[in-house]
Biotite code that builds the C-alpha atoms (Angstrom):
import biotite.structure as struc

atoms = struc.array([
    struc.Atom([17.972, 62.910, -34.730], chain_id="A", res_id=1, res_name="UNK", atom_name="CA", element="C"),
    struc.Atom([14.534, 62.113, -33.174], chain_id="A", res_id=2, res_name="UNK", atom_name="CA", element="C"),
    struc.Atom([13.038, 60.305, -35.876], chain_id="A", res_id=3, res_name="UNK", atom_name="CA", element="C"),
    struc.Atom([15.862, 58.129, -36.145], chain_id="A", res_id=4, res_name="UNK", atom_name="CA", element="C"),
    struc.Atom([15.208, 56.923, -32.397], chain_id="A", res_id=5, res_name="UNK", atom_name="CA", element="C"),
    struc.Atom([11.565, 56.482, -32.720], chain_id="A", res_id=6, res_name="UNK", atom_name="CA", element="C"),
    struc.Atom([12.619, 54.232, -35.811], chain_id="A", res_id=7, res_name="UNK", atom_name="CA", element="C"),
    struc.Atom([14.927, 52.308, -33.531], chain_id="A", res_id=8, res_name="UNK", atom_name="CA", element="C"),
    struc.Atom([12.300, 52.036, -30.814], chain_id="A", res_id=9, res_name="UNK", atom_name="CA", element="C"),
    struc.Atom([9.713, 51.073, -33.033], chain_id="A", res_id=10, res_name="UNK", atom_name="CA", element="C"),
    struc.Atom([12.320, 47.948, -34.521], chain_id="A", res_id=11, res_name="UNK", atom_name="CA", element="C"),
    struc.Atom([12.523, 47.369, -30.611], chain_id="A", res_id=12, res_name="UNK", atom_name="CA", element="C"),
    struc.Atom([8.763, 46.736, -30.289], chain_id="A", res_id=13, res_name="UNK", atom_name="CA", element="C"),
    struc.Atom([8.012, 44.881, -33.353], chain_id="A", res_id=14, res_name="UNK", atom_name="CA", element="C"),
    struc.Atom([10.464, 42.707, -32.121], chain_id="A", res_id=15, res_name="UNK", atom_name="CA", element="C"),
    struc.Atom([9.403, 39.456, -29.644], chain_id="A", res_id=16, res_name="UNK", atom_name="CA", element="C"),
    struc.Atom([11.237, 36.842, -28.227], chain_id="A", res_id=17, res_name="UNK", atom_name="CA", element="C"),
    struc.Atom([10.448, 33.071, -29.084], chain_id="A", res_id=18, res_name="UNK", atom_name="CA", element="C"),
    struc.Atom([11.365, 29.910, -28.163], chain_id="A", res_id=19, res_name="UNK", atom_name="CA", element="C"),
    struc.Atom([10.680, 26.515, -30.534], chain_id="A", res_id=20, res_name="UNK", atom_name="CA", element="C"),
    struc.Atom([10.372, 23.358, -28.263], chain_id="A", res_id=21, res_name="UNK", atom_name="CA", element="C"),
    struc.Atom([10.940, 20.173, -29.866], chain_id="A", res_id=22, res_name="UNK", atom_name="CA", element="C"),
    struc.Atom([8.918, 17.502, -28.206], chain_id="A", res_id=23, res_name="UNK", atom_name="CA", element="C"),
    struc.Atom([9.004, 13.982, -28.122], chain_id="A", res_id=24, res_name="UNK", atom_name="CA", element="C"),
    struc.Atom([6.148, 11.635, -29.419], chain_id="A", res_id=25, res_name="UNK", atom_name="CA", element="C"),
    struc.Atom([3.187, 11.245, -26.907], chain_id="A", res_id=26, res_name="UNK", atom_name="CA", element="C"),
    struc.Atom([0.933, 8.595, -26.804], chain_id="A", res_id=27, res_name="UNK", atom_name="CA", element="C"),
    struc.Atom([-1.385, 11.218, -27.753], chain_id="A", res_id=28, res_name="UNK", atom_name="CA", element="C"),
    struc.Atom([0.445, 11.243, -31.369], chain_id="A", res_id=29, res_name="UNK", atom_name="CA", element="C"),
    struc.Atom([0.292, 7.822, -31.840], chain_id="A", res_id=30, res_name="UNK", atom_name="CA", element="C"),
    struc.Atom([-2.972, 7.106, -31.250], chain_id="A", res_id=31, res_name="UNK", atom_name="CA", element="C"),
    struc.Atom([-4.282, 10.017, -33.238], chain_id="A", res_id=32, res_name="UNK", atom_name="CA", element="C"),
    struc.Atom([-2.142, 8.656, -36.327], chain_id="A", res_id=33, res_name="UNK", atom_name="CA", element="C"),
    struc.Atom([-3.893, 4.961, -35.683], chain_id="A", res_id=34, res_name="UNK", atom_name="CA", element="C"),
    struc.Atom([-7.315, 6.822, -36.039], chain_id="A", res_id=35, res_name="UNK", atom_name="CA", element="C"),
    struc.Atom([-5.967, 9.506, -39.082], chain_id="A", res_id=36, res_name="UNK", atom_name="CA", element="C"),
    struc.Atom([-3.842, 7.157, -40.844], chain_id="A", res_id=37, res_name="UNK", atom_name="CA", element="C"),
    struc.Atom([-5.138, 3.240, -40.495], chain_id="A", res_id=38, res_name="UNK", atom_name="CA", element="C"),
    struc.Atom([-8.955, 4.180, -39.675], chain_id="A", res_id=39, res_name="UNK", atom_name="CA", element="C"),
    struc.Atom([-8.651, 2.072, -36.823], chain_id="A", res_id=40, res_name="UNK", atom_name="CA", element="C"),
    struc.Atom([-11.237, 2.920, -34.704], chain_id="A", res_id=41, res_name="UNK", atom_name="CA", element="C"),
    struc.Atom([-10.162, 1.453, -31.447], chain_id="A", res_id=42, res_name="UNK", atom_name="CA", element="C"),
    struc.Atom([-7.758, 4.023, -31.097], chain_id="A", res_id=43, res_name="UNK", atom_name="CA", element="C"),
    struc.Atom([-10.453, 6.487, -30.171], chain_id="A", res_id=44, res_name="UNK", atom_name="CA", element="C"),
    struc.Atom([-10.888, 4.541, -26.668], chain_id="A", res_id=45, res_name="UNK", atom_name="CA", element="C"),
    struc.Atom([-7.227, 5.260, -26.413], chain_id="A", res_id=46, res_name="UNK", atom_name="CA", element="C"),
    struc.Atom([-7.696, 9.514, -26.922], chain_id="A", res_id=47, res_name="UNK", atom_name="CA", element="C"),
    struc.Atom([-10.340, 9.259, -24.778], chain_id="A", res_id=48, res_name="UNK", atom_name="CA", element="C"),
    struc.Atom([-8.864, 7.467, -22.113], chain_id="A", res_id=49, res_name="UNK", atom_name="CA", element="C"),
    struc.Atom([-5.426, 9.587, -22.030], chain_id="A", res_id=50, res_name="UNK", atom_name="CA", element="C"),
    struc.Atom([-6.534, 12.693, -20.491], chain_id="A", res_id=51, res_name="UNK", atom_name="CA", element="C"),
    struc.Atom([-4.691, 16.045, -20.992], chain_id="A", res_id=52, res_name="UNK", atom_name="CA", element="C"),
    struc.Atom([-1.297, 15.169, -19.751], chain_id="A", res_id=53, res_name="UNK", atom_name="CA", element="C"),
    struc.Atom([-0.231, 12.689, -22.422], chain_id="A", res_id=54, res_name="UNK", atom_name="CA", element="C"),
    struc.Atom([2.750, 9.964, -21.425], chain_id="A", res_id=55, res_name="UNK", atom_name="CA", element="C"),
    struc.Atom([4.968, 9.941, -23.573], chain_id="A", res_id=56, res_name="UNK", atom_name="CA", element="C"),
    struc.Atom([4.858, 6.596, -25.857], chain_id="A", res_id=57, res_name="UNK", atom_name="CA", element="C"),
    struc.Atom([7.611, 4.243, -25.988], chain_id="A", res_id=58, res_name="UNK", atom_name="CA", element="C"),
    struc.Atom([8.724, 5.517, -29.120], chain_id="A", res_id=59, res_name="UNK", atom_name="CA", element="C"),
    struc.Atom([8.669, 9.243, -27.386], chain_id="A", res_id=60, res_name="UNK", atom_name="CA", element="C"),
    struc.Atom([11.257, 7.424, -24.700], chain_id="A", res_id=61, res_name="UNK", atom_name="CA", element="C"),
    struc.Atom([13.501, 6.094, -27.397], chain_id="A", res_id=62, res_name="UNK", atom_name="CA", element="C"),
    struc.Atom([13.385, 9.875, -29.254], chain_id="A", res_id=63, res_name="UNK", atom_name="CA", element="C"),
    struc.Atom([14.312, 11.730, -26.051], chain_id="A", res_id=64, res_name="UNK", atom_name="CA", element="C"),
    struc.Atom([17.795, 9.209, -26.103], chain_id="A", res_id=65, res_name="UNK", atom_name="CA", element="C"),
    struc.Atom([18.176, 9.845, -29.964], chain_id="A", res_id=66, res_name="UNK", atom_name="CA", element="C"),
    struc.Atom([19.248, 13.333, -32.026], chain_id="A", res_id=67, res_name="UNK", atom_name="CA", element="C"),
    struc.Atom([17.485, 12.361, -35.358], chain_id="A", res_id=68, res_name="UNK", atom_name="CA", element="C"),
    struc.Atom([14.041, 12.879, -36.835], chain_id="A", res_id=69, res_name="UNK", atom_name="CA", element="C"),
    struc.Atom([12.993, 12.942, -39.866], chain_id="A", res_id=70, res_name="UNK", atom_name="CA", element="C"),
    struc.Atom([9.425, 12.610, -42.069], chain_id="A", res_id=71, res_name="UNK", atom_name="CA", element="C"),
    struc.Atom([8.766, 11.934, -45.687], chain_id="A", res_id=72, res_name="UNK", atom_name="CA", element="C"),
    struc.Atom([6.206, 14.845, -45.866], chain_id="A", res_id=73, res_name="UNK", atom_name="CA", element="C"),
    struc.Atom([8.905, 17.220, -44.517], chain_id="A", res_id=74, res_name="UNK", atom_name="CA", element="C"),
    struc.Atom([11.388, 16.094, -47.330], chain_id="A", res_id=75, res_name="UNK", atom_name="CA", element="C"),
    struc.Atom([9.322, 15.475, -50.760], chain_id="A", res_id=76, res_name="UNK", atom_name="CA", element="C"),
    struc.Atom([7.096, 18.510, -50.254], chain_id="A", res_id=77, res_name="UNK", atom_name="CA", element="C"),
    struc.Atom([9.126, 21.485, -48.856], chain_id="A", res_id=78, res_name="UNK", atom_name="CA", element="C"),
    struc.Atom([6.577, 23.865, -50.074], chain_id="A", res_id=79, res_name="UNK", atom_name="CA", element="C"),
    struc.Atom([4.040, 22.357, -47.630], chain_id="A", res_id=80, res_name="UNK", atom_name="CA", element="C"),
    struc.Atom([6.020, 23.464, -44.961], chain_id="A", res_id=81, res_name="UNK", atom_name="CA", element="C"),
    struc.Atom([7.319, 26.574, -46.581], chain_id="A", res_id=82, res_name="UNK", atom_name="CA", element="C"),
    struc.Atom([3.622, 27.732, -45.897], chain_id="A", res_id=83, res_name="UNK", atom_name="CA", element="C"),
    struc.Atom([3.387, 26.299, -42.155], chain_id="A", res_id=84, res_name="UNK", atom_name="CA", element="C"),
    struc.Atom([5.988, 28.556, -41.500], chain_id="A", res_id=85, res_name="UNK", atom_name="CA", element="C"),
    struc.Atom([4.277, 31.532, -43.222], chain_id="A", res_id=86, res_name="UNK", atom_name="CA", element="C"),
    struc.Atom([0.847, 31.259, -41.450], chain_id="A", res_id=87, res_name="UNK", atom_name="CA", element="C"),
    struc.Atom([3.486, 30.683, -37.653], chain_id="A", res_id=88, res_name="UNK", atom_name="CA", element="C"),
    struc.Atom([4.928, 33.944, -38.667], chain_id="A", res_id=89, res_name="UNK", atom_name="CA", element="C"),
    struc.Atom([1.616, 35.827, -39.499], chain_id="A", res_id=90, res_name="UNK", atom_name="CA", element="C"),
    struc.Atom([0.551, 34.314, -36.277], chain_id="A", res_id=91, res_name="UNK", atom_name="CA", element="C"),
    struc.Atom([3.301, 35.244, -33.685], chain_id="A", res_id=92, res_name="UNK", atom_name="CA", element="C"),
    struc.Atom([3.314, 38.368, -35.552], chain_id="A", res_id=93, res_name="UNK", atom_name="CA", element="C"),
    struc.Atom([-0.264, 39.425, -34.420], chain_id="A", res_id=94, res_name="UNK", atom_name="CA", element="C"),
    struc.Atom([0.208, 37.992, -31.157], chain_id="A", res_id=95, res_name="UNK", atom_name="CA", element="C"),
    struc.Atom([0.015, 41.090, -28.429], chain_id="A", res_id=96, res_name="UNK", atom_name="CA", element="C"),
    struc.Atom([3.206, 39.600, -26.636], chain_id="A", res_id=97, res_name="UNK", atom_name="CA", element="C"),
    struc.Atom([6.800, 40.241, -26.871], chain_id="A", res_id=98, res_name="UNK", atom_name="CA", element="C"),
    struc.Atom([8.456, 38.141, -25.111], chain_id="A", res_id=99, res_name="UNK", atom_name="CA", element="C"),
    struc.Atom([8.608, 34.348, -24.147], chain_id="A", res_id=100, res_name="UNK", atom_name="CA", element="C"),
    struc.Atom([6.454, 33.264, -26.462], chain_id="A", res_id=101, res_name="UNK", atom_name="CA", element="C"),
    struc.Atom([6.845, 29.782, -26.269], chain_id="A", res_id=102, res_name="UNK", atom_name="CA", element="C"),
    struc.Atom([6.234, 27.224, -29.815], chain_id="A", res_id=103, res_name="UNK", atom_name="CA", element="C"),
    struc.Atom([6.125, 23.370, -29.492], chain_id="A", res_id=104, res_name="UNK", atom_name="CA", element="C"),
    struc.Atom([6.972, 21.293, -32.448], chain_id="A", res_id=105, res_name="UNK", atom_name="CA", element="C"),
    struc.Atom([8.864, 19.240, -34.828], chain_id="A", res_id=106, res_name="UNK", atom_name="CA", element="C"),
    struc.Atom([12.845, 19.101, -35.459], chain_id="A", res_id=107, res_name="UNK", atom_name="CA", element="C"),
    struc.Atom([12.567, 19.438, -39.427], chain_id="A", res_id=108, res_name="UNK", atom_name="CA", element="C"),
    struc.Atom([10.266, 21.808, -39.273], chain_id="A", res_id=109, res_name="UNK", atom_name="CA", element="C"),
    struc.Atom([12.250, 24.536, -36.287], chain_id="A", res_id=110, res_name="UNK", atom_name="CA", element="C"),
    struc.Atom([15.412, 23.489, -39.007], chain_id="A", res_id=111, res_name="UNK", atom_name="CA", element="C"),
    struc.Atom([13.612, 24.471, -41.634], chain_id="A", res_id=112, res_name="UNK", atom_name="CA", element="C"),
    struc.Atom([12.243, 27.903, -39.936], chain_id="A", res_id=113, res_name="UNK", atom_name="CA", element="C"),
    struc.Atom([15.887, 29.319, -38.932], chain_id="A", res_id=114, res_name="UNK", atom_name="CA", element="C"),
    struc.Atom([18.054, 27.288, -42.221], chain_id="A", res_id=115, res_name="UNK", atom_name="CA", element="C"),
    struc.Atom([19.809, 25.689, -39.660], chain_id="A", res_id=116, res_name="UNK", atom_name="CA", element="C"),
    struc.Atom([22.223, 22.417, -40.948], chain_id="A", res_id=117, res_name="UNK", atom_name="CA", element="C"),
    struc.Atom([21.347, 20.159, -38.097], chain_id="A", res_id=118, res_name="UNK", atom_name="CA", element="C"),
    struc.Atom([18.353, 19.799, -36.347], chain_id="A", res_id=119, res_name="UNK", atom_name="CA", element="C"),
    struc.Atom([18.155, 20.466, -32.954], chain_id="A", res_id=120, res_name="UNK", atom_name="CA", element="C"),
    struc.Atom([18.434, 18.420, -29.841], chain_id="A", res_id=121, res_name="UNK", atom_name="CA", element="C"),
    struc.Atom([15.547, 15.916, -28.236], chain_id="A", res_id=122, res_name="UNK", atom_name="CA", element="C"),
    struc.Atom([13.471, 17.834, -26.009], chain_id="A", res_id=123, res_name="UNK", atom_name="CA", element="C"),
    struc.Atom([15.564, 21.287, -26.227], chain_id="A", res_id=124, res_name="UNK", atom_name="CA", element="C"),
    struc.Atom([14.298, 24.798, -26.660], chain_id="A", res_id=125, res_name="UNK", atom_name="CA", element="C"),
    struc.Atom([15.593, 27.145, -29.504], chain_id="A", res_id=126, res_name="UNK", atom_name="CA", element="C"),
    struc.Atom([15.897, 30.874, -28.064], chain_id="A", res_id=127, res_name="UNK", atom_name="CA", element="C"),
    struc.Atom([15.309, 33.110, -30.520], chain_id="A", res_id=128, res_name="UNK", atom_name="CA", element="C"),
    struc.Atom([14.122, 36.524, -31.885], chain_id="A", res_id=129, res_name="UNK", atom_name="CA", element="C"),
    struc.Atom([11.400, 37.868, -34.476], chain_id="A", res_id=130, res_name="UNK", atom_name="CA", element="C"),
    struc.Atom([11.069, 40.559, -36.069], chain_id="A", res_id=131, res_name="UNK", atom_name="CA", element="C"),
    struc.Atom([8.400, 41.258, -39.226], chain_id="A", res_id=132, res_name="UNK", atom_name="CA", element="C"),
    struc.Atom([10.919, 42.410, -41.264], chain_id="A", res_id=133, res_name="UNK", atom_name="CA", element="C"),
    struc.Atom([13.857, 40.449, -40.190], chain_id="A", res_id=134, res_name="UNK", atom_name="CA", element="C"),
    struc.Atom([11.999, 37.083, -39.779], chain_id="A", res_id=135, res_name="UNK", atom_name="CA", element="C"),
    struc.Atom([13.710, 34.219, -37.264], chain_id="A", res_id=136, res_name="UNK", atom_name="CA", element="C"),
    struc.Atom([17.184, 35.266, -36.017], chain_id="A", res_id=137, res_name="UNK", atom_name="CA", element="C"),
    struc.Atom([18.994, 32.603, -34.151], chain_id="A", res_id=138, res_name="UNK", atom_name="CA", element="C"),
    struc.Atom([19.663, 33.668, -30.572], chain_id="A", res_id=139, res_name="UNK", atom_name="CA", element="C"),
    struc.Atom([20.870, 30.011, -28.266], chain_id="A", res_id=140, res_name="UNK", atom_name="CA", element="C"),
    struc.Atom([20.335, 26.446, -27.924], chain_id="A", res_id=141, res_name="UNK", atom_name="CA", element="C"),
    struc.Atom([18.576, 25.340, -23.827], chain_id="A", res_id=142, res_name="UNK", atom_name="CA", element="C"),
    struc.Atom([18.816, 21.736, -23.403], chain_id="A", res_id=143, res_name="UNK", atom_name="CA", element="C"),
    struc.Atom([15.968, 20.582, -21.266], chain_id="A", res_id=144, res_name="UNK", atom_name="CA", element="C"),
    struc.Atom([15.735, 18.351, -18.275], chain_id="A", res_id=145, res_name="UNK", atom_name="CA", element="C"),
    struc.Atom([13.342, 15.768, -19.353], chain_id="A", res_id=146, res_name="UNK", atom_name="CA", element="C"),
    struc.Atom([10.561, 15.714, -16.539], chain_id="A", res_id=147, res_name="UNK", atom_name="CA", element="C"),
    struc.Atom([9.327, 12.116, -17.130], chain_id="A", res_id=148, res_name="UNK", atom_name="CA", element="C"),
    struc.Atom([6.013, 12.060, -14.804], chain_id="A", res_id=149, res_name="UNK", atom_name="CA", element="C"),
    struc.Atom([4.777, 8.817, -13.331], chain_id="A", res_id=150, res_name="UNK", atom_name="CA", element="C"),
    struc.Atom([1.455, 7.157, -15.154], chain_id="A", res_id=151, res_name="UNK", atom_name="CA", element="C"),
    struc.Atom([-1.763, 9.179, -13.802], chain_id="A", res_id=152, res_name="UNK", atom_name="CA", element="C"),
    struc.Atom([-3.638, 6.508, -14.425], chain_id="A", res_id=153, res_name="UNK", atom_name="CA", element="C"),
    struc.Atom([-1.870, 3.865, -12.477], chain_id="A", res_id=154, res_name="UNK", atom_name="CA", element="C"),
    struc.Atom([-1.854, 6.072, -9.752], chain_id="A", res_id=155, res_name="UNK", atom_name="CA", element="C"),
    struc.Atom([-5.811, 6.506, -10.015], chain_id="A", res_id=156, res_name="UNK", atom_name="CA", element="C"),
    struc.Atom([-6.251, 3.130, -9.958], chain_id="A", res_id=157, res_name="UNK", atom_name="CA", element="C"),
    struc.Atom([-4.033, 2.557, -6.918], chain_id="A", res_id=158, res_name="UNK", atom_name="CA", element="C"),
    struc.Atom([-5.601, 5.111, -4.693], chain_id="A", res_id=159, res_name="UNK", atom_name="CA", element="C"),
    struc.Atom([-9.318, 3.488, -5.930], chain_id="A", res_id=160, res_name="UNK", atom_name="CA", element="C"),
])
């Protein structure tokens, strides 16, 4: 009988609990893609100028009011992502902590992860568990207040 509850404990402790954010496009992301995707070089005065605490862009506004996202990459090469979701697994695996361990990311990519049929929710968390063996299991669905801050920089410039 005692091995079978150190097996149970040890299942207990390889197990950590995770939530997957989805976020909404910053201005951050857009800029970035201006500099990755166009070459346009202006767009580094925008990263530099943005600070840590991104706004979100106006297409981030619009996404926090919609339920739908969806990328070409995510669709035409599902192997691509197949292997983004083995290296998060390797990684939260060797992670020391087990619980609220907290992962911020894309909609296709979270409905991808757990084989969901919808993805989820504009700025809502995914609780869920994971295990080595097991994988992602589906625990609940948090929808999130949006917390839409004021622009830093205007601010700056007002108190200047």
């Amino acid at each position: 009988m005692e091995p079978e509850k150190d097996a149970e404990d040890n299942h207990t402790q390889d197990t950590r609990r995770v939530f997957l954010v989805r976020h909404a496009e910053s201005e951050q992301n857009v800029a970035a893609h201006r500099l990755a995707a166009r070459g346009e070089i202006s767009a580094l005065l925008s990263l530099l100028s943005i600070g840590f605490d991104s706004p979100l862009s106006g297409g981030g506004r619009l996404q926090l009011a919609q339920i739908y996202e969806k990328t070409l990459v995510e669709h035409v090469r599902p192997g691509q992502m197949d292997e983004r979701i083995r290296s998060l697994c390797g990684w939260i695996d060797a992670r020391p902590e087990r619980e609220n361990i907290v992962v911020v990311g894309h909609g296709q990519f979270f409905k991808r992860l757990l084989g969901r049929d919808a993805v989820q929710a504009n700025v809502s968390a995914l609780e869920c568990t994971f295990s080595k063996g097991k994988g992602f299991s589906f625990v609940r669905e948090h929808q999130l207040a949006p917390l839409i801050l004021p622009d830093a920089g205007a601010d700056a410039h007002e108190r200047a």
